[in-house]
N, C-alpha and C positions, 0 to 999 in steps of 0.2 A: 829850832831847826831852820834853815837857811833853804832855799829852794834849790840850791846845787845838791842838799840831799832826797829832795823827791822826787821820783823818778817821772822821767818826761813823758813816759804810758799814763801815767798818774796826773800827772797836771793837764796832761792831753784831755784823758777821760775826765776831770773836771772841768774843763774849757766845755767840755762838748756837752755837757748833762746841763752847764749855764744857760738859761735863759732868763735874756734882761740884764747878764750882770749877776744873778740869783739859782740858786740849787735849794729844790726843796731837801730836808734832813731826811727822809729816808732814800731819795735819791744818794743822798751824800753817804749813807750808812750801806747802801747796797755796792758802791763804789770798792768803800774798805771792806767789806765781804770778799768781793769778787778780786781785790786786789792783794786778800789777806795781811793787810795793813791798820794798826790800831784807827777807830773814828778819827784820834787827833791827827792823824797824816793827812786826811782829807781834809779836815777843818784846817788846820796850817796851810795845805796849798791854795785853798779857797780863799784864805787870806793875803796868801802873796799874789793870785791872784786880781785881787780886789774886787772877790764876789761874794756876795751876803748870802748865808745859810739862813731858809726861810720855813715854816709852818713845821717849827721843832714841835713835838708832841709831849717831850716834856715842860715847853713855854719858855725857855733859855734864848728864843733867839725869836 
């Protein structure tokens, strides 16, 4: 996925929940709740981005 497909509310609301550069994982999973978008839409735009998903609970990140 390419950032021309996630919607710019979507990378908005990831901008905005960054801090440092950084989104905690359940910040990021309450995002695609709220945005009703798989996890990976969040993690992909976090990645284009260039912000690191931080205190995953499963220990992945």
């Amino acid at each position: 996925m390419i950032m021309a497909d996630i919607k710019p509310e979507v990378l908005e609301a990831v901008k905005q929940q960054a801090k440092e550069g950084r989104i905690a994982c359940a910040a990021a999973r309450k995002l695609a709740e709220e945005f009703k978008v798989p996890y990976r839409v969040i993690g992909e735009a976090a990645d284009e981005l260039k912000i690191k998903i931080h205190s995953c609970e499963l220990g992945c990140f």
